[in-house]
C-alpha positions, 0 to 999 in steps of 0.5 A: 894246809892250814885249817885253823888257828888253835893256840894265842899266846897272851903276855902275863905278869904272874901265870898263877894270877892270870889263870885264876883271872881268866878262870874265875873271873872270865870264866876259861877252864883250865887245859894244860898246867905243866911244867916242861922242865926247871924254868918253863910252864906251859899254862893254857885256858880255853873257854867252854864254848871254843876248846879247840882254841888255847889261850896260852898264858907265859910270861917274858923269859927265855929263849927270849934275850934279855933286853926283849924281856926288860922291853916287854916286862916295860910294856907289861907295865905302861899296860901297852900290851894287847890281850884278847878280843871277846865276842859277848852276847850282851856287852852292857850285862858283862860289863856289869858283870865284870865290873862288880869282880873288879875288872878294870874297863878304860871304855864302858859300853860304846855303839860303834858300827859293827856293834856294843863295845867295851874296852877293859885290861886283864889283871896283868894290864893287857887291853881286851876288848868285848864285842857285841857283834852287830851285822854292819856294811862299809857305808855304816862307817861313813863319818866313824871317826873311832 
């Protein structure tokens, strides 16, 4: 029987520059660095207030063919790849927060139904989006159009 999700993987462009995005911008710690064999590092994060959920960090390489690491090493580059949602206490403060690291936001803090949102890229460009949850029913989306 299932009990949990405990590992998601996020695609990244270089695993050193992501640990140290996720670490020393966002705040993650490191779980595992380890190199299992010649050719593949098995690099996770998790964040202090959730350690029982790894953040796997890899990049497009094998056993994946080579035609679906050129596609997604493509898509790593048009930034069309998804990351991560992030529950934030405050969205407005860790946006500040973040844009004075230098993390890149496509959307500032918006109100939508369900609560403050904000849309931003990791540095290997995959969309995350912060969410300020709000308590919210089916009829506060009446007219939402996104």
């Amino acid at each position: 029987m299932i009990s949990n999700i405990s590992l998601v993987s996020v695609w990244v462009t270089d695993i050193d520059d992501s640990l140290a995005f996720y670490t020393d911008v966002l705040g993650f710690e490191t779980k595992d660095d380890l190199m299992l064999g010649e050719d593949f590092r098995w690099c996770t994060v998790v964040h202090p207030s959730q350690p029982e959920l790894q953040v796997h960090l890899t990049t497009p390489s094998a056993p994946l063919s080579d035609d679906l690491i050129a596609a997604m090493r493509r898509a790593q580059a048009e930034g069309g790849l998804p990351g991560l949602g992030l529950a934030v206490d405050d969205c407005q403060k860790t946006f500040e927060e973040l844009s004075a690291k230098g993390v890149v936001f496509l959307q500032e803090p918006t109100q939508r139904p369900y609560g403050v949102e904000a849309l931003m890229r990791d540095n290997s460009g995959n969309w995350m989006v912060l969410v300020e949850h709000r308590e919210y029913a089916p009829e506060d989306f009446a007219g939402f159009e996104g």
